[in-house]
C-alpha positions in Angstrom: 0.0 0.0 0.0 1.4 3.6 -0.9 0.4 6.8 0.6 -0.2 9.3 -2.6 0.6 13.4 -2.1 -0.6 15.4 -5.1 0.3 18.9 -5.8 -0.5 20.8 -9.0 2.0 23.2 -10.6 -0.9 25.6 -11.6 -1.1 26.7 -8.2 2.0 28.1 -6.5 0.4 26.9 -2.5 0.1 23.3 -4.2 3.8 23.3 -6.1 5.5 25.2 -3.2 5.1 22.8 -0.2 5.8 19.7 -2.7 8.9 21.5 -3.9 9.8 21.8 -0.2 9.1 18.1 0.5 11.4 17.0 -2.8 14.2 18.7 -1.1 14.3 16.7 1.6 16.6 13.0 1.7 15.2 9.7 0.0 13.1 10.7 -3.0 14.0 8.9 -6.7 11.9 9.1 -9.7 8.8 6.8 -10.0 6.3 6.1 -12.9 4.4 8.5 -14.9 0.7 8.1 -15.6 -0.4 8.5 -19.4 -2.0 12.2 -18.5 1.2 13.4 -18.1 1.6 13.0 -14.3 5.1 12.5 -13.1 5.7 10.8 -9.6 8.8 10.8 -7.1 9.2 8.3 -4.7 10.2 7.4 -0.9 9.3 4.9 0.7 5.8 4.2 0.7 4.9 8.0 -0.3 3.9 8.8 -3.9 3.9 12.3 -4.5 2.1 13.1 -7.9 2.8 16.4 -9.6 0.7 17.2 -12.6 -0.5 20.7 -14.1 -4.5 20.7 -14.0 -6.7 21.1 -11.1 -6.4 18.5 -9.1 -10.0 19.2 -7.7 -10.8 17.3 -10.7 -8.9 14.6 -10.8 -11.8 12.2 -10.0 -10.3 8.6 -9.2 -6.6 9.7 -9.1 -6.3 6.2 -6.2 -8.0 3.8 -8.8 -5.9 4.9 -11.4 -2.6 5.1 -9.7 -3.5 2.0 -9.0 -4.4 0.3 -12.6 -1.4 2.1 -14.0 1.6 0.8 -11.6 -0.1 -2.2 -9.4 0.1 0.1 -6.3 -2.9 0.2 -4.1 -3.0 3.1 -2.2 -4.3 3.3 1.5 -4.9 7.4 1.6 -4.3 10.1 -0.8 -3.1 13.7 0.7 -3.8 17.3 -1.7 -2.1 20.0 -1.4 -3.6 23.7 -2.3 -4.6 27.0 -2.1 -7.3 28.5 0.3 -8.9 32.1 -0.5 -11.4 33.3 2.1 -13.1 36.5 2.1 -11.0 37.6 5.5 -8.0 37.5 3.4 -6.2 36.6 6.6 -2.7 34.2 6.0 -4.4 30.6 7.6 -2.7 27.1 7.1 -5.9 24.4 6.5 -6.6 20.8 6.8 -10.0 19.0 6.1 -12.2 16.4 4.8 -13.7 16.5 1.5 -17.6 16.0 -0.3 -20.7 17.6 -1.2 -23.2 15.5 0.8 -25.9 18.3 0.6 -26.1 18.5 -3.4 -29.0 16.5 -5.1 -28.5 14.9 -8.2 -29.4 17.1 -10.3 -27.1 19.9 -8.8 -23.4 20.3 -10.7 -20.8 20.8 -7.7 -19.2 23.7 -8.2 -15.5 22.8 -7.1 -15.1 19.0 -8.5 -16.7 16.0 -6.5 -20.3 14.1 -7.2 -23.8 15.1 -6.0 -24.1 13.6 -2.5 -21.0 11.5 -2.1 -18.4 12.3 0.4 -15.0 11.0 0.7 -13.7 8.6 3.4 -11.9 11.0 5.8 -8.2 10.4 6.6 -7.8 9.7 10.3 -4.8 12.0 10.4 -6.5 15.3 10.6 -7.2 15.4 13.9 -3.7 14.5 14.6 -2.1 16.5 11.6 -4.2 19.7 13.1 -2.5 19.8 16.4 1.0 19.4 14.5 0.4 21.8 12.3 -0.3 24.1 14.9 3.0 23.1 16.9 5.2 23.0 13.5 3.4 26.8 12.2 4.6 27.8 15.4 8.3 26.8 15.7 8.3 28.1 12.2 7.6 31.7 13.1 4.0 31.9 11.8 1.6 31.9 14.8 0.4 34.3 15.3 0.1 36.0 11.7 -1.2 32.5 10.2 -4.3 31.4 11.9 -4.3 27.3 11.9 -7.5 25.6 11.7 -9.9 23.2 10.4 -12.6 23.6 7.6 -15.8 21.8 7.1 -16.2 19.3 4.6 -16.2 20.2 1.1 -15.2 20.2 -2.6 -13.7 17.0 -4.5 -12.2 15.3 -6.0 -13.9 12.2 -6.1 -11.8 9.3 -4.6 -12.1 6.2 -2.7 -9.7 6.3 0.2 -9.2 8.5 3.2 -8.4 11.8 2.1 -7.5 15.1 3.2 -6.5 18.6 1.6 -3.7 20.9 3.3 -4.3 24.0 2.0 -2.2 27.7 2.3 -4.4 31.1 2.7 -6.1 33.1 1.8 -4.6 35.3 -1.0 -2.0 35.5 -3.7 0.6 37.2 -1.7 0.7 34.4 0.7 0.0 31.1 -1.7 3.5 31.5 -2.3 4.7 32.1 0.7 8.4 30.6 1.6 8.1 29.6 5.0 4.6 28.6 4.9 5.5 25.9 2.3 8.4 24.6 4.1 5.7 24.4 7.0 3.3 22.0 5.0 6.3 20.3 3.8 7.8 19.4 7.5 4.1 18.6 8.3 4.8 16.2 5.3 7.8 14.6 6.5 7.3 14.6 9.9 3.7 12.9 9.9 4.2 10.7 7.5 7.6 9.3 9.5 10.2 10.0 6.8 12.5 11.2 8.7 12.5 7.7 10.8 10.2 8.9 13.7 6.7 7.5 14.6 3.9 8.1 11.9 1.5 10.9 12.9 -2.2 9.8 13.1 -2.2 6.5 12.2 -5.3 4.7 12.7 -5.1 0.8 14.5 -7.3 1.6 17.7 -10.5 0.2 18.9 -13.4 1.9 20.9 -11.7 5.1 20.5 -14.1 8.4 20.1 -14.3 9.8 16.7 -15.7 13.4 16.4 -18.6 13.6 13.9 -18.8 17.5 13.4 -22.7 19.1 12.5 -23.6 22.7 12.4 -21.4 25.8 12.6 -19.9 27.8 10.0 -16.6 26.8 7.7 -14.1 26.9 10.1 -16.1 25.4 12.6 -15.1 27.2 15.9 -16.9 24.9 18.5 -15.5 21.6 16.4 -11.9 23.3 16.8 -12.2 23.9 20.8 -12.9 20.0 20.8 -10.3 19.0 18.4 -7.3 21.0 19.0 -7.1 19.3 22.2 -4.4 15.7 22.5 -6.1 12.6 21.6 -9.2 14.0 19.7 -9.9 11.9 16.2 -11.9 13.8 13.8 -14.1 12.6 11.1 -16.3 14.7 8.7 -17.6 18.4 9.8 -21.0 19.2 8.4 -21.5 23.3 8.0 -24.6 24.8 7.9 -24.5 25.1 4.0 -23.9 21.4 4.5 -27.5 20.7 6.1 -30.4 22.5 4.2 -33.4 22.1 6.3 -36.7 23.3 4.8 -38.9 24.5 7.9 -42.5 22.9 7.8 -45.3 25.2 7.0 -47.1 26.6 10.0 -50.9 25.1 9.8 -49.1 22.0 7.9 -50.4 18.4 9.8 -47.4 17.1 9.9 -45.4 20.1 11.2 -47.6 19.7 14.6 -46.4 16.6 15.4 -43.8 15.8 17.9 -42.0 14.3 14.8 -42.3 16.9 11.5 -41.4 16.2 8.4 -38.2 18.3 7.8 -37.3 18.5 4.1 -33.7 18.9 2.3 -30.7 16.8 1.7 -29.9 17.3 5.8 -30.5 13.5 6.6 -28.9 12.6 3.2 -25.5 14.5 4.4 -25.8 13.1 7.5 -26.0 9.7 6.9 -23.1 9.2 4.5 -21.1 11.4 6.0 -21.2 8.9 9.4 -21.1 6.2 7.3 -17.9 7.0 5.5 -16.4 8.0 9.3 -17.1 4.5 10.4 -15.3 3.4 7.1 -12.5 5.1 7.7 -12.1 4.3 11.6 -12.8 0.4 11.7 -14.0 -0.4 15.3 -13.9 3.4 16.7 -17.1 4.9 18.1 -18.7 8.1 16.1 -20.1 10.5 18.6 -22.0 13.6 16.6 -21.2 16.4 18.0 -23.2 19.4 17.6 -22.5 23.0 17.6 -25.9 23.6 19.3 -25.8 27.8 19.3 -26.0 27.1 15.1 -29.4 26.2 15.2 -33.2 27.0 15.6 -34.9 25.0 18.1 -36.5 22.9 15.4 -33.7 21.9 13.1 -32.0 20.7 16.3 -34.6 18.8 17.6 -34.5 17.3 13.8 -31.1 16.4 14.0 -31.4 14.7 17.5 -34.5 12.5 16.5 -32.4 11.6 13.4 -29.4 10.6 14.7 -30.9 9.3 17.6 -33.2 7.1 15.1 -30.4 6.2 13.6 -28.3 5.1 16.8 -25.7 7.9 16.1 -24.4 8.3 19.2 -24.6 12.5 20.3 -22.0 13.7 22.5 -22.2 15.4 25.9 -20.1 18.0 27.6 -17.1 15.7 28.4 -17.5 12.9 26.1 -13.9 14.1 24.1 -11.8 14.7 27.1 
């Protein structure tokens, strides 16, 4: 099994940190796909450069795989982040658009509904990013934090996206890139340490993240702290809830009908969590300020339905 890190050269916050990570000991030249894709080796690390979006590159795993023999256990993109704020942030998250319907085109790669298998190392990854960004110089200029769940591209391992923000003068930022890369080298035990984040427990807690905004502040409090493992984090945008009509039957009952792709981005997002974290236990945990009385009520009856397990103050400590 190999570990595949893809960066494209069309984006200078993707080509910087894998430049960085080339320079360090061990790499050699490995097999090119057909598309033009060049690899380097080391160890059991692919990393893939290539010059298109790689928010497009649906089934990169699958064909890595056809085209050398290689399965692949967990793929790892690196890329660019632009937020509104403009403010310099080093990112990690999960990736999918459970919320679209099917006849919705995702904006930023993926397919309508699917999410990804999330790779057990962010949780870990987070907190060494944090320690790493900060040795380097950049806390507290570069704020380091989680996003929620989104974008592709479409793959079928656990997968995560390091991304540099949030504007062109800092995609290409030195230091920031050397960051990711030592993130790189460090958690992936190249340098002949312990691999960060590697997933062989049982029974463990795994944070299931639902409401909240894209950076997902009340998520963060829980996961920045040791021994937190994190699975997908569901937004707001992530959950569209249509409120029943007042004077509808139904929305008297203690159990409404509550219409929108909500329970849809629910369910596969916990079921590709308990894919990716064989015999761990999923708790949902919500970010309760996010919502109206009666889209959490929703959420509680549905996971509760569904035996999704919903945390309470001190179940992640």
């Amino acid at each position: 099994m190999v570990i595949l890190v893809v960066a494209t050269t069309a984006d200078p916050a993707s080509i910087g940190p894998a430049s960085s990570f080339l320079s360090m000991p061990g790499w050699s030249p490995g097999p090119s796909l057909q598309e033009g894709i060049e690899s380097f080796s080391n160890g059991e690390v692919r990393l893939l450069k290539q010059e298109k979006s790689i928010i497009r590159e649906d089934d990169l795993d699958l064909r890595w795989e056809a085209a050398t023999g290689e399965p692949v256990s967990e793929v790892i993109f690196l890329s660019r982040h632009t937020a509104a704020s403009s403010r310099p942030a080093l990112t990690v998250h999960p990736i999918g658009v459970p919320h679209l319907r099917d006849d919705e085109t995702p904006p930023q790669g993926g397919r309508p509904g699917w999410v990804a298998q999330p790779n057990p190392r962010i949780g870990p990854w987070l907190r060494l990013l944090k320690q790493i960004a900060t040795n380097q110089g950049l806390v507290p200029e570069f704020e380091i934090t989680l996003e929620a769940t989104h974008h592709g591209p479409v793959t079928n391992t656990p997968t995560m996206f390091l991304e540099i923000g949030s504007t062109e003068e800092y995609w290409g930022h030195q230091v920031a890139a050397q960051t990711i890369a030592l993130l790189l080298w460090q958690g992936l035990g190249l340098g002949g340490g312990t691999p960060v984040g590697t997933w062989n427990r049982t029974n463990e807690k795994v944070l299931l993240g639902i409401g909240g905004g894209h950076y997902t502040p009340r998520h963060m409090d829980i996961v920045i702290k040791d021994g937190v493992w994190v699975g997908h984090l569901l937004s707001g945008y992530s959950l569209p809830m249509e409120e029943p009509a007042k004077g509808n039957s139904k929305s008297n009952s203690n159990n409404p009908e509550i219409n929108g792709m909500w329970k849809h981005a629910i369910q596969v997002s916990y079921e590709a969590t308990k894919s990716a974290f064989p015999g761990g236990e999923i708790v949902a945990h919500l970010d309760h300020k996010s919502f109206k009385g009666w889209q959490k009520n929703a959420i509680v009856n549905f996971l509760t339905e569904h035996s999704i397990r919903v945390g309470k103050p001190g179940d992640f400590f």
